[in-house]
C-alpha positions in Angstrom: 22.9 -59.5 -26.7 20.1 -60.9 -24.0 19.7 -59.1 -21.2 16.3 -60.0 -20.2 18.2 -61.6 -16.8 20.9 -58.7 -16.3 20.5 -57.7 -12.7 19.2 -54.1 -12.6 22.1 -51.6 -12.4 22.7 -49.3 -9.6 21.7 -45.7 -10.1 23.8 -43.8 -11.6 26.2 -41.3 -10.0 27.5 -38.2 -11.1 31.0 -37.3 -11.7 32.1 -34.9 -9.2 34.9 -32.0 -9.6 37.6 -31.2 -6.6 39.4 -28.2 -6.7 43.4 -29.2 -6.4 45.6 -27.3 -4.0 47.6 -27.1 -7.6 44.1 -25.7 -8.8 43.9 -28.1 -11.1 40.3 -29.6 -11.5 40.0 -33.2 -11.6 36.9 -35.8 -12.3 36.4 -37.7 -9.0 34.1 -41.6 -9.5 32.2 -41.9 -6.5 33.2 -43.6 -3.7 32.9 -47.3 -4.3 33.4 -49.6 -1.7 37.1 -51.4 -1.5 37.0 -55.1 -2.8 37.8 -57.1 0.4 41.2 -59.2 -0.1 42.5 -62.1 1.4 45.2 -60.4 3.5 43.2 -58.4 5.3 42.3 -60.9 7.9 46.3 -60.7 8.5 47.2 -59.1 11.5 50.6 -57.7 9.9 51.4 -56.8 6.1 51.6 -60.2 3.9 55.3 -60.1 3.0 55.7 -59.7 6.7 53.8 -63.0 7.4 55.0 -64.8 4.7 58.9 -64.1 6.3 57.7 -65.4 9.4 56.3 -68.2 8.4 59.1 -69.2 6.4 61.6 -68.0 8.8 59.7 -70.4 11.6 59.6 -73.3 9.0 63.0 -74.1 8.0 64.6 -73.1 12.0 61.6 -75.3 13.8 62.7 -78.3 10.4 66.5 -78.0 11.2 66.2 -78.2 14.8 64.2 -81.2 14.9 66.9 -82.7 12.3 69.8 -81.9 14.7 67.3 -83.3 17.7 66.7 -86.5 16.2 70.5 -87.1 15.1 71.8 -86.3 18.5 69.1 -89.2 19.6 70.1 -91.8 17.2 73.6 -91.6 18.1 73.1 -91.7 22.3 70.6 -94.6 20.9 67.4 -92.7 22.5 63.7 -93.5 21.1 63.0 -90.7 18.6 59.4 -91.1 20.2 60.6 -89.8 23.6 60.0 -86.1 23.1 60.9 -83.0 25.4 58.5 -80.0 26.0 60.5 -78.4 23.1 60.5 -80.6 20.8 56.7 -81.2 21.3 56.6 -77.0 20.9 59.1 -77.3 17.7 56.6 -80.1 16.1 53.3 -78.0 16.4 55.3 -75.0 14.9 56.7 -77.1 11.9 52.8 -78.2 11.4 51.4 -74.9 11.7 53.8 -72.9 9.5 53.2 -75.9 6.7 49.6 -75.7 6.9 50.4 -71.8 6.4 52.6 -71.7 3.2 50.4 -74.7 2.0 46.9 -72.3 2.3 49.7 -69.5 1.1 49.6 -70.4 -2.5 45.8 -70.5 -3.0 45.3 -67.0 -1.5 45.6 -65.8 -5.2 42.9 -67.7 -6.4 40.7 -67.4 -3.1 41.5 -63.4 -3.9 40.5 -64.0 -7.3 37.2 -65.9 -6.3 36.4 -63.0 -3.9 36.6 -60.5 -6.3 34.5 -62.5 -8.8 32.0 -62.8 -6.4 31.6 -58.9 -5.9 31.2 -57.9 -9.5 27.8 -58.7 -11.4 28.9 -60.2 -14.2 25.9 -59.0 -16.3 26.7 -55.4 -15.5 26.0 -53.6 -19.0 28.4 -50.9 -18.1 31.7 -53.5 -17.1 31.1 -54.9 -21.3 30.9 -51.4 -22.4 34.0 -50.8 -20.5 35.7 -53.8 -21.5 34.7 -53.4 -25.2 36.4 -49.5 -24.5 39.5 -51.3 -23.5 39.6 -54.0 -26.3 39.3 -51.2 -28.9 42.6 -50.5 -27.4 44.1 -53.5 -27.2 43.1 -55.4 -30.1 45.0 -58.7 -27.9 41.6 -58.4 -26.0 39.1 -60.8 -26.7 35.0 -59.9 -25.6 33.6 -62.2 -22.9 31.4 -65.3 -24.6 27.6 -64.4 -24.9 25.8 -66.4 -22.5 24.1 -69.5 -24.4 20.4 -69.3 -25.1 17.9 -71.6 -23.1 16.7 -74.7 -24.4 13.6 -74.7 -25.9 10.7 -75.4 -23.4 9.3 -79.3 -23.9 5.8 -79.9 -24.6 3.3 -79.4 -22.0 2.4 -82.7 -20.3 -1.2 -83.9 -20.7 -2.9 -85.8 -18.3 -5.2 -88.1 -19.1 -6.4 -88.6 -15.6 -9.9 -89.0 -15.0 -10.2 -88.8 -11.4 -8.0 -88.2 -7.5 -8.4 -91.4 -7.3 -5.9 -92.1 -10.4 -4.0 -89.5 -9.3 -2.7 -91.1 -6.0 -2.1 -94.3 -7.9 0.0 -92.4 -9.9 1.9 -90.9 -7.3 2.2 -94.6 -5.6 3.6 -95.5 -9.0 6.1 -92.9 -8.6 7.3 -93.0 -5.3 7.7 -97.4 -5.8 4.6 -97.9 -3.4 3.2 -99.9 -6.4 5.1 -101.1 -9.0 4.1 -100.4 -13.2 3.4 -103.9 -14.2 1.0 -105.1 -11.7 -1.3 -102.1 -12.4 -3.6 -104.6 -14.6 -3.6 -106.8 -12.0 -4.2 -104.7 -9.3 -7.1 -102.4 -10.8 -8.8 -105.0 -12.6 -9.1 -102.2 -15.6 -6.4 -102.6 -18.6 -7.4 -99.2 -20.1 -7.6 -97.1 -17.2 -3.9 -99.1 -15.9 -2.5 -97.9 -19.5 -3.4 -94.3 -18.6 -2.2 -94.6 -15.2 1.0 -95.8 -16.5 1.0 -93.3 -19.1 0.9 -90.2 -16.9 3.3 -91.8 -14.6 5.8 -92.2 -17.3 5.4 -88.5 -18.4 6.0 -87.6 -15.1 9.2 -89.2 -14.6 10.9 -88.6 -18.3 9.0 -85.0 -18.2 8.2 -85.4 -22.0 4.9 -86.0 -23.8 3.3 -88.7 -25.5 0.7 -86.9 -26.3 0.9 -87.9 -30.1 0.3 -91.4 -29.1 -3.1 -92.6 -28.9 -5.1 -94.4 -26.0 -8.2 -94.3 -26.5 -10.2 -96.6 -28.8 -8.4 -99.5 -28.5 -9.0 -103.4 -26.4 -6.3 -103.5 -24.0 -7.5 -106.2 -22.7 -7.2 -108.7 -25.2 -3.5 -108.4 -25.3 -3.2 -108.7 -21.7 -0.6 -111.6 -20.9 -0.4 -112.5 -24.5 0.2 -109.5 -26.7 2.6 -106.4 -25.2 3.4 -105.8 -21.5 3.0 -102.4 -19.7 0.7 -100.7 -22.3 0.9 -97.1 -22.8 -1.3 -96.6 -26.4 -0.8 -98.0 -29.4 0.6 -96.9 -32.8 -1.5 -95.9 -36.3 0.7 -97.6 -39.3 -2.1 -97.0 -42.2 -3.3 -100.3 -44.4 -3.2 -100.2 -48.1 -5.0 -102.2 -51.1 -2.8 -104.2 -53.3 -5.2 -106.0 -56.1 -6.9 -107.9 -57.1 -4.5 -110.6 -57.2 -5.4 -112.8 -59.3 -4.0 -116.4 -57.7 -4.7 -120.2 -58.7 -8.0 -118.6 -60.1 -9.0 -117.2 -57.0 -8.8 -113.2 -56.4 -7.6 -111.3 -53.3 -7.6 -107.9 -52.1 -4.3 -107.7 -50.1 -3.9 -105.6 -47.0 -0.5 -104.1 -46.5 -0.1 -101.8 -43.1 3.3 -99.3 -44.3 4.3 -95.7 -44.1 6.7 -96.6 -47.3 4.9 -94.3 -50.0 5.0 -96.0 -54.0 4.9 -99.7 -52.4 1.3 -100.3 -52.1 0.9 -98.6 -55.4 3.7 -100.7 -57.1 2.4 -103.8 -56.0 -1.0 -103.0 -56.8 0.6 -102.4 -60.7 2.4 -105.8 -60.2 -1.5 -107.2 -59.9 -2.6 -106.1 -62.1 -0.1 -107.0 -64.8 -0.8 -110.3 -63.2 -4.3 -110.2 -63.4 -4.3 -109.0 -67.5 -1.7 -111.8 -67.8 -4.1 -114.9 -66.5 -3.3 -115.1 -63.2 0.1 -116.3 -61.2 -0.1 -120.1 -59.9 1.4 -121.3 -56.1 2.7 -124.6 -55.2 3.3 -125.1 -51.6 6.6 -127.4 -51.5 7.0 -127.8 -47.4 4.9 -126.8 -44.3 6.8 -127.6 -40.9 7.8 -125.4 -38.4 11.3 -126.3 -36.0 13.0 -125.9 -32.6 17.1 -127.2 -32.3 17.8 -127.5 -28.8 21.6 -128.2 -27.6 22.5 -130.7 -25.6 26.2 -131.8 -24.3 27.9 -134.2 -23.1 31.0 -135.8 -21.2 32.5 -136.5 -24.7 32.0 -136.7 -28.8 31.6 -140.1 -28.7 28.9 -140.0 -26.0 27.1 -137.4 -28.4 27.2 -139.6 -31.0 25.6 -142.3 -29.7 22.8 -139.9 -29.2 23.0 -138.7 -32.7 22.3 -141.9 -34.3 19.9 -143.2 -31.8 17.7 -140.4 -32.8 18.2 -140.4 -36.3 17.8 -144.6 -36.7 14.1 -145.1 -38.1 13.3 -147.5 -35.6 12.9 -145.5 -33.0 11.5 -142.6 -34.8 7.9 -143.8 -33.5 8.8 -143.5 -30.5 10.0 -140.1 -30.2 6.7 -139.1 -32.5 4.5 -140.4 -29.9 6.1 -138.5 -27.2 6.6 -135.5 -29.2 2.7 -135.3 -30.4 1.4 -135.4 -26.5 2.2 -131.9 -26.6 -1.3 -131.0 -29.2 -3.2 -132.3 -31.0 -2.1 -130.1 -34.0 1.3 -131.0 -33.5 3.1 -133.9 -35.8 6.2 -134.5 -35.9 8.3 -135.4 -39.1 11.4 -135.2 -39.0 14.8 -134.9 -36.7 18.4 -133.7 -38.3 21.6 -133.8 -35.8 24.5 -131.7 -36.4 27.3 -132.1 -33.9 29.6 -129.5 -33.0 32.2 -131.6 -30.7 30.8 -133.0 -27.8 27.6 -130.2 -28.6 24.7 -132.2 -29.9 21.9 -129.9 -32.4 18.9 -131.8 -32.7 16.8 -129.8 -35.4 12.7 -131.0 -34.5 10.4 -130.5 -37.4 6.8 -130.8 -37.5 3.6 -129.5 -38.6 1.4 -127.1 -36.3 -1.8 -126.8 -38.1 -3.1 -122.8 -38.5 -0.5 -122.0 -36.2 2.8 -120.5 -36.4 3.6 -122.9 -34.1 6.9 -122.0 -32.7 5.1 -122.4 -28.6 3.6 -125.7 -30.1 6.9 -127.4 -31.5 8.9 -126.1 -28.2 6.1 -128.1 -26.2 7.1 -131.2 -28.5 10.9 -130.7 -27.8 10.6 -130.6 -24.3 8.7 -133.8 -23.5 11.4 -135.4 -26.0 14.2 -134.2 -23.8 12.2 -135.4 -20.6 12.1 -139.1 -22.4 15.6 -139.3 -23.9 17.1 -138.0 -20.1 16.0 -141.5 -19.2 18.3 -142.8 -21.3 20.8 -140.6 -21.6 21.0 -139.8 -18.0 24.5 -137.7 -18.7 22.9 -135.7 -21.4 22.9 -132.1 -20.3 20.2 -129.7 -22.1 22.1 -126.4 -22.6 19.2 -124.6 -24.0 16.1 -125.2 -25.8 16.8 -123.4 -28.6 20.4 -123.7 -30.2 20.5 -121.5 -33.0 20.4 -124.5 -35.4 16.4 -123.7 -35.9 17.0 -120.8 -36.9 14.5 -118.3 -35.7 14.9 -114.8 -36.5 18.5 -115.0 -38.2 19.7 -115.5 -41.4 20.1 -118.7 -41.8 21.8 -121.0 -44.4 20.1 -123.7 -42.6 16.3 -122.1 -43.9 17.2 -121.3 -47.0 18.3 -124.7 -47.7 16.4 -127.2 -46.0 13.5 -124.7 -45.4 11.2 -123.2 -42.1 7.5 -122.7 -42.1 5.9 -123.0 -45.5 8.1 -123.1 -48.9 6.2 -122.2 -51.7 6.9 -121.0 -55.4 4.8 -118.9 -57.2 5.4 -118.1 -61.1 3.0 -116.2 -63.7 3.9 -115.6 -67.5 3.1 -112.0 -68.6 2.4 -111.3 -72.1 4.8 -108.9 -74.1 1.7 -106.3 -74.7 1.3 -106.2 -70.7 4.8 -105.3 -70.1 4.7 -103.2 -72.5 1.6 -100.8 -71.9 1.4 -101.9 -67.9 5.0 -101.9 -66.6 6.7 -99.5 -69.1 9.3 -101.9 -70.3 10.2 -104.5 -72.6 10.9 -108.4 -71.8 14.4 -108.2 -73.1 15.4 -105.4 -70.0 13.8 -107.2 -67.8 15.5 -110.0 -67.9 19.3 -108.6 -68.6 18.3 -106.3 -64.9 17.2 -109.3 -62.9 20.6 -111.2 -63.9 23.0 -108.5 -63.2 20.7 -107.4 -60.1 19.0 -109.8 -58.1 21.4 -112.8 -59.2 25.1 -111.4 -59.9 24.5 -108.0 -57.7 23.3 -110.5 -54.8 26.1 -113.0 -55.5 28.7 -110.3 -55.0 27.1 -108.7 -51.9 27.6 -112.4 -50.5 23.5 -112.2 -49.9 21.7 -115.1 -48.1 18.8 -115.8 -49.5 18.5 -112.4 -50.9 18.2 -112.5 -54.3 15.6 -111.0 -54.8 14.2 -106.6 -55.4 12.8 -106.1 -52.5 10.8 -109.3 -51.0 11.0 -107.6 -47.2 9.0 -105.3 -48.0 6.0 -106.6 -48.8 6.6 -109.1 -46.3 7.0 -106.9 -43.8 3.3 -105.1 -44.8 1.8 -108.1 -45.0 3.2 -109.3 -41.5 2.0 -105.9 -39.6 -1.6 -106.2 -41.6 -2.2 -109.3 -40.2 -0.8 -109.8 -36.7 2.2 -112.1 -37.6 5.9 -111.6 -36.0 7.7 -108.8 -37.3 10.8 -110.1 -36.9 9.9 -113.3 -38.9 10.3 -111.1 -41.3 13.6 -111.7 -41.9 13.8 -115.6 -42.8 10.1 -115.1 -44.5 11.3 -112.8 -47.0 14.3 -115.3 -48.3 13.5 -115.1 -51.7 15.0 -115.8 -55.2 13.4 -114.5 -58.5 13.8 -115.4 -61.5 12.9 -114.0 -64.7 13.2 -115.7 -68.4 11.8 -114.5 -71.9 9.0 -117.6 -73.2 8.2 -117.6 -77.0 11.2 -116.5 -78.9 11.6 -113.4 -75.9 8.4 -112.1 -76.4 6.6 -113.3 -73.4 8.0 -113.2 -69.8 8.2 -116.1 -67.1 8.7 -114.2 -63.5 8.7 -117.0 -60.5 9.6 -116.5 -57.1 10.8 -119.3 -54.3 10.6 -118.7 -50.7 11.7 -121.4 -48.3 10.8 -120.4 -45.3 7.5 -118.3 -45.0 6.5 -118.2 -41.3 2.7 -117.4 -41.0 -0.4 -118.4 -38.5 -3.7 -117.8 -38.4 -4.2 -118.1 -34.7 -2.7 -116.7 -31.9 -0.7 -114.1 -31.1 -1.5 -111.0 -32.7 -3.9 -112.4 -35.4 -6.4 -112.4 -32.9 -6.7 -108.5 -32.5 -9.2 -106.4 -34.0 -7.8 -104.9 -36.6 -5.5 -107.5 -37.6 -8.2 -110.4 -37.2 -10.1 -107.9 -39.5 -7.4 -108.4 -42.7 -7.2 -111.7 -42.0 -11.1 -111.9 -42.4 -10.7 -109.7 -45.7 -8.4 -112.7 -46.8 -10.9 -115.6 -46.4 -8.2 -117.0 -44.0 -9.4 -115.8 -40.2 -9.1 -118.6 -37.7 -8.4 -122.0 -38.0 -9.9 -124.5 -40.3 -12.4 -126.4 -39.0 -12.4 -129.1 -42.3 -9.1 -128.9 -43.0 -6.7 -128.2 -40.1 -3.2 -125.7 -41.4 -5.3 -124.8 -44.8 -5.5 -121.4 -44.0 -2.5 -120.6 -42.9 -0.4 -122.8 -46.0 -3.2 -120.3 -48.3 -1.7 -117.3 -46.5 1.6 -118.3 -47.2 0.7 -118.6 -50.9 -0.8 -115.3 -50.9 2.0 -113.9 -49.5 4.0 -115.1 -52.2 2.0 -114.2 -54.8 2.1 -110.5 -53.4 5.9 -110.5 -53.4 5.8 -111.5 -56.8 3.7 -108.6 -57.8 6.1 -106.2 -56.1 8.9 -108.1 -57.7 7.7 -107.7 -60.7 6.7 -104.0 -60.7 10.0 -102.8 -59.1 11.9 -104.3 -61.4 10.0 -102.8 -64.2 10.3 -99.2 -62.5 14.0 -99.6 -62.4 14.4 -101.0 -66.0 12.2 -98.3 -67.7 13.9 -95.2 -64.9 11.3 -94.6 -63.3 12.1 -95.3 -59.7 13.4 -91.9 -58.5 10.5 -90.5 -60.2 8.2 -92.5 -59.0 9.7 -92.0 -55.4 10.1 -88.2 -55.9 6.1 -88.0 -56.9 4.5 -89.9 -53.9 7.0 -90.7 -51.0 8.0 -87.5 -50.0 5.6 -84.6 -48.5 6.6 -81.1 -47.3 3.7 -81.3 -44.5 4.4 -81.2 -41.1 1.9 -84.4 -40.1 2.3 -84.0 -36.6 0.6 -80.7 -36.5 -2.3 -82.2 -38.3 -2.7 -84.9 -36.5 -2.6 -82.7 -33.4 
């Protein structure tokens, strides 16, 4: 039992003996002082009160009653009141407010006895636990609950009082979080101002999360808002990939343990094999705004105006104003009522290019208001693009760059690389990646595991994230060549969404994998080049992984494997502290 906050005890007393006039000796406690109770601020015994107060009650309610009868039958206004009455009305008021209070004098006694008793007196629980002994009905008073452990000191990273009145400005509203860049002129030292001013006001450290050593300014109005540090994801070596006779070294930024290493296997099956070949089937980015109208018919008209050839060189003309990247090549309506989905595809050079085709739809809109005066623009973006969703839409008709990517490996490579044999290979990717997906009801998922290398591939080299999920669409396919000793692996991804410029590609350490890749920048003699060979790299990675994961799980090896290398019983965070 804690007793480090027990109040100290009173010193003891001794038991003292009286001599009876019986002569009997008895054990006398020392005087202690009375517990004061409610009714001694009564000037007569309580049951004495109470009678009067109930006596007053009822005679003050019933003459009132017989007052107010006698006036409603001479027909005299009940608010015409005598000196009596006005006496017989306080009464009634005072004696209820009296037998109203009289039922919470119990717990007002109770509350003032509470009061005088220290609860964490050790000698009331040894008395109590005396008197549950004897009465076993007795239940021991609940041990008081154990403080919460103490947070983590906060560490400031202040470097001067000057930052520490900004950061009490911060606090108090004076100056508000976000305009800290702006306002100092100094990215870092506003990302340690903010910093301590958010430890402050949640009272819990980031100290794990690093500040120094990174450029905050060149993600200023481009990258993140309202820095505070940056995270460490660590960047793997998948290769050499061996692709359309060319080799790269792929960088893959994960904390997944096995994946780098199973893709790096995948390589080099591929690499032993001859190499895997790309074929890049489509390259345009789109934007579906929504526009509505008075009626279906009216959206109609719109529809086929758009989609008629003839005036396709029109729209192109005022759709390409917006760069000089930018080219538009096609437009597909889908109507929805009187809702009008105008899906806008064109290409956007080394770009991602979603900014670049939203440029293009706008001055579109602008032109076809002149004619459509009643057109109403619900939203620039519909849904119908579809950017960051699963959509059938991609998978079908495609987003980005679609490419295919296929490699024969020979039976003896499967057999001393990847641990298998041709035959399992191909009965696990039809029940798997074809049947399994069909019965999950997957979109575009019919594939192992085509996210994640994706998703390494993404964070490596500054791309969206959350592209990830129409960029990893993916079906593989895996057939036995040459009487089912060889093995033809092939993967088809509609809708890879890559840049080379912008956004985050331009950072550092991103800028840096992109460099590793022979694909930083845009292409000065061929404009889009590098990013349709990213695309086709990316591919040929997910192949790799495709084709080693598949392996691990026909030969049993994938819990093993995952056992081995992707767990650790090290705490990391005191190492990296």
């Amino acid at each position: 039992m804690d007793i480090s906050r027990r109040a100290p005890k009173p010193p003891h007393r001794p038991l003292t003996t009286t001599v009876h006039d019986s002569g009997t000796l008895r054990r006398q406690q020392p005087n202690k002082p009375s517990t004061p109770k409610a009714s001694d601020a009564l000037p007569l015994p309580l049951y004495l009160t109470n009678a009067v107060f109930f006596t007053l009650f009822f005679s003050v309610a019933y003459y009132l009653l017989h007052r107010w009868r006698d006036k409603i039958r001479n027909s005299t206004p009940l608010h015409l009141v005598t000196l009596p009455e006005i006496a017989a009305i306080v009464s009634l008021i005072a004696s209820f407010i009296y037998l109203l209070g009289f039922f919470g004098i119990d717990f007002v006694q109770s509350f003032i006895s509470r009061a005088s008793h220290d609860a964490w007196d050790l000698d009331n629980h040894h008395n109590f636990l005396i008197e549950a002994e004897r009465d076993p009905r007795r239940t021991p008073p609940q041990q008081p609950q154990p403080a919460p452990p103490h947070p983590e000191p906060l560490i400031s990273t202040l470097s001067s009082e000057e930052d520490e009145e900004i950061v009490k400005s911060v606090l108090v509203g004076k100056i508000a979080s976000h305009s800290l860049e702006s306002q100092l002129g100094d990215c870092k030292r506003a990302a340690s101002i903010r910093r301590e001013a958010l430890q402050r006001i949640t009272g819990r450290s980031v100290q794990g999360l690093p500040l120094e050593g990174f450029d905050y300014a060149s993600i200023l109005g481009q990258c993140c808002e309202m820095p505070i540090g940056y995270v460490q994801i660590p960047v793997g070596i998948a290769g050499p990939l061996l692709l359309d006779g060319f080799e790269y070294s792929v960088p893959m930024a994960t904390t997944e343990g096995c994946l780098v290493a199973s893709t790096n296997r995948g390589c080099k099956a591929i690499h032993v094999s001859g190499g895997a070949t790309s074929t890049l089937l489509r390259d345009g980015m789109t934007r579906a705004p929504v526009v509505r109208f008075a009626s279906a018919k009216r959206a109609s008209e719109l529809k086929f105006f758009v989609e008629d050839p003839v005036n396709f060189d029109a729209l192109s003309v005022v759709f390409n104003r917006s760069s000089r990247f930018a080219r538009l090549q096609s437009i597909h309506c889908s109507l929805a009522g009187k809702n009008l989905y105008m899906r806008f595809t064109c290409s956007t050079g080394d770009a991602m290019g979603m900014n670049m085709v939203s440029k293009g739809v706008q001055n579109v809109l602008d032109f076809l208001q002149t004619d459509f005066p009643d057109m109403d623009v619900i939203g620039i973006s519909g849904n119908f693009c579809s950017d960051k969703k699963p959509a059938a839409v991609n998978w079908i008709e495609g987003r980005g760059k679609s490419v295919v990517c296929e490699a024969i490996i020979k039976e003896e490579v499967v057999k001393k690389v990847l641990k298998t044999n041709v035959a399992a290979l191909v009965e696990l990717n039809m029940l798997k990646n074809l049947a399994g997906s069909a019965v999950a009801g997957a979109l575009g998922g019919f594939n192992a595991h085509a996210s994640n290398i994706v998703s390494a591939i993404f964070i490596a080299t500054g791309q969206d994230p959350a592209q990830n999920i129409e960029s990893s669409h993916c079906i593989t396919m895996i057939e036995a060549l040459n009487d089912g000793k060889d093995l033809h692996v092939s993967v088809t991804m509609p809708s890879i969404e890559v840049g080379t410029i912008g956004g985050g590609t331009q950072l550092a350490s991103q800028s840096a994998c992109l460099n590793l890749l022979g694909v930083k920048g845009a292409s000065k003699e061929s404009p889009g080049s590098n990013s349709r060979l990213l695309a086709t790299i990316v591919a040929g990675a997910v192949l790799a992984g495709e084709l080693s994961l598949m392996s691990a799980i026909a030969a049993g090896q994938l819990v093993r494997s995952h056992m081995k290398y992707n767990r650790s019983s090290r705490d990391v965070t005191k190492i990296s502290s």
